[in-house]
N, C-alpha and C positions, 0 to 999 in steps of 0.2 A: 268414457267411464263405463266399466263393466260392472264393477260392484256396487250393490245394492246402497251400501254406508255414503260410498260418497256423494251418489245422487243427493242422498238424504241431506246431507252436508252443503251442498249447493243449496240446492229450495230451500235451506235455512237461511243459508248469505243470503242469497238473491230478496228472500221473502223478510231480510231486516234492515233493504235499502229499497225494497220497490214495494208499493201498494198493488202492485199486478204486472203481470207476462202480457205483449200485445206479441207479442212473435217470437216462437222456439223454432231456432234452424239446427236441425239434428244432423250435421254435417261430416262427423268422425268415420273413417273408414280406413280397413286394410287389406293389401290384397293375399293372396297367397299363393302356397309353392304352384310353381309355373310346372307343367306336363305334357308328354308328348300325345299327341292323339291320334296323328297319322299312322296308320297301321296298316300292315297287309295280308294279316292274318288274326285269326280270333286268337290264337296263343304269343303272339308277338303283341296284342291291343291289353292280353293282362299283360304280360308284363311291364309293359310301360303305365297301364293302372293302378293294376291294383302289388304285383312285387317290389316295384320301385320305393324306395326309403323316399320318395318324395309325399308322395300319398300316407298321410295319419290321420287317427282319429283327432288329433293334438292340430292338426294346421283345419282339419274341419270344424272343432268346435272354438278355437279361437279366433276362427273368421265369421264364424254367430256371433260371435259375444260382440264382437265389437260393433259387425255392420247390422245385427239384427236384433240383438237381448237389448243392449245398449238404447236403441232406439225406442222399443217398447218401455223400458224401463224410467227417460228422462222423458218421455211425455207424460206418460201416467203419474207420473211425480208435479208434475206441472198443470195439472189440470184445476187447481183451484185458482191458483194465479190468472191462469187463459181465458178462466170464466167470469173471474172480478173483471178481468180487462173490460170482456162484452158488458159487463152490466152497468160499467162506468165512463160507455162511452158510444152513444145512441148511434147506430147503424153498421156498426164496427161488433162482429165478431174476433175473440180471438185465434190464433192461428199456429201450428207446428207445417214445420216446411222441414220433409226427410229430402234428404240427399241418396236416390238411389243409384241406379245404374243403367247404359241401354246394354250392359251385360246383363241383364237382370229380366232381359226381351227378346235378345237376338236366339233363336236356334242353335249358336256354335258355343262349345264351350269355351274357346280363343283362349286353348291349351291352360285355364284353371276351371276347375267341374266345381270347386268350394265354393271360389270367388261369386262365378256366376250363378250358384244355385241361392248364394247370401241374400244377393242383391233380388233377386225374384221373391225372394222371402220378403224381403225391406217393403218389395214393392207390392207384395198380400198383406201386409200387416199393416202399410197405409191405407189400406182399404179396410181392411177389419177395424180398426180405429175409428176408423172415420164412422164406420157403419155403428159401430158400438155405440160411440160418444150419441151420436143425435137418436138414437132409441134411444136413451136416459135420459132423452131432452135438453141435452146441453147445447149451449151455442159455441160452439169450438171447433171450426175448419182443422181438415188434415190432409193433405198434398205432400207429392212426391215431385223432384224435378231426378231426371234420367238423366244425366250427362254424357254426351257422347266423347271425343277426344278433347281434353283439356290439358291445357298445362298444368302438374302436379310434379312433387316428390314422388308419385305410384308412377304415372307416365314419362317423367323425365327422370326419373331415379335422384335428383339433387334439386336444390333449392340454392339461388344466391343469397348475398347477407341482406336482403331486404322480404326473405322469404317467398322470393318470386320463384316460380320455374321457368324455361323453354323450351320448347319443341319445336323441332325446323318444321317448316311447313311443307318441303320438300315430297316426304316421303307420302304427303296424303294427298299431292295433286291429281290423282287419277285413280283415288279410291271411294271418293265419294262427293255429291253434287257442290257443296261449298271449297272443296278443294285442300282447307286447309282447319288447322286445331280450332277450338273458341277460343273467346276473350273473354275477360274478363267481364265489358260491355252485355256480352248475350248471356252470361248467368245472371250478373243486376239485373237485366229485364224480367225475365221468366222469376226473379224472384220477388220481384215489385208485381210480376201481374199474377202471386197468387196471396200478395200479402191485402193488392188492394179488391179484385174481384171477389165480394162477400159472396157470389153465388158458383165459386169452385168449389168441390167437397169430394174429397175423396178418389181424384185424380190424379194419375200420372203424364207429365210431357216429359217429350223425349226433346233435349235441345240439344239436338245431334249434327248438324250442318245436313241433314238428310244419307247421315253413315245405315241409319234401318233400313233404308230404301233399298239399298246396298250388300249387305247382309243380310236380311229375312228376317222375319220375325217366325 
């Protein structure tokens, strides 16, 4: 959701079937026009930059809205819900969990500069959140998980009819320490251990099969 109304429209549903949010997963994401970055010359690195019809203002600001305004916008909308949760439920803060990126960490742009500048955003703004919220003394955790390769419609371009993706594992045996994409398994985890450790706040993991390792941060 990008616009303002329909957040508003949800925390209305949400807030005339539930007494409180114990967990917002900010999970929506898009990627954008794909570029080339290999260059061999400073007049050959614009044109593949900045004259290319791939590069606009329009694939820069629609890849904020979704992976970074988006985000801002359906926590802040959700923060009374988050904070009934803690006050109705002794030892238990509530909790937003953003979906960022390990684009969002590595050094390379991995030929999109939107995509990956989104995601580094996604992953300051879960910190400034975080940081905000508990100045105003509220009790409401706010964590990022980074995803390294996964099976998606962004990674695998398609989905079958049960909404699944694939990825052969093929092509990442020998580019980084785990060898091959996640599962499904290793997001569940990372996402139970920031929903159950009340003492994260404000942090990013990378559950990457150790792909940073490998690329650089």
């Amino acid at each position: 959701m990008t616009k303002k109304s329909d957040v508003a429209k949800l925390v209305q549903e949400i807030s005339s079937r539930e007494k409180c949010l114990c967990i917002l997963v900010n999970n929506a994401g898009i990627d954008s026009a794909s570029v080339t970055t290999e260059s061999s010359s400073a007049q050959e690195m614009k044109q593949n930059l900045f004259d290319t019809e791939k590069t606009t203002l329009a694939d820069w600001t629609n890849t904020y809205a979704t992976n970074v305004a988006s985000t801002f916008f359906m926590t802040t909308a959700f923060l009374p819900l988050l904070q009934v949760s803690t006050e109705r439920h002794a030892w238990w803060s509530g909790t937003a969990i953003n979906t960022s990126s390990i684009s969002g960490l590595v050094k390379s742009a991995q030929h999109h500069f939107s995509y990956n500048a989104s995601k580094a955003a996604a992953i300051h703004l879960t910190r400034m959140l975080a940081a905000e919220i508990a100045e105003n003394g509220l009790k409401i955790r706010v964590n990022s998980i980074a995803p390294g390769v996964f099976p998606s419609e962004m990674a695998a371009g398609e989905s079958d009819e049960f909404q699944k993706s694939h990825v052969s594992s093929e092509k990442y045996k020998e580019k980084f320490a785990a060898g091959r994409p996640g599962k499904d398994v290793d997001m569940a985890q990372a996402v139970l251990v920031f929903a159950a450790n009340q003492y994260l706040n404000g942090q990013t993991l990378a559950v990457d099969g150790g792909y940073t390792l490998s690329a650089g941060l």
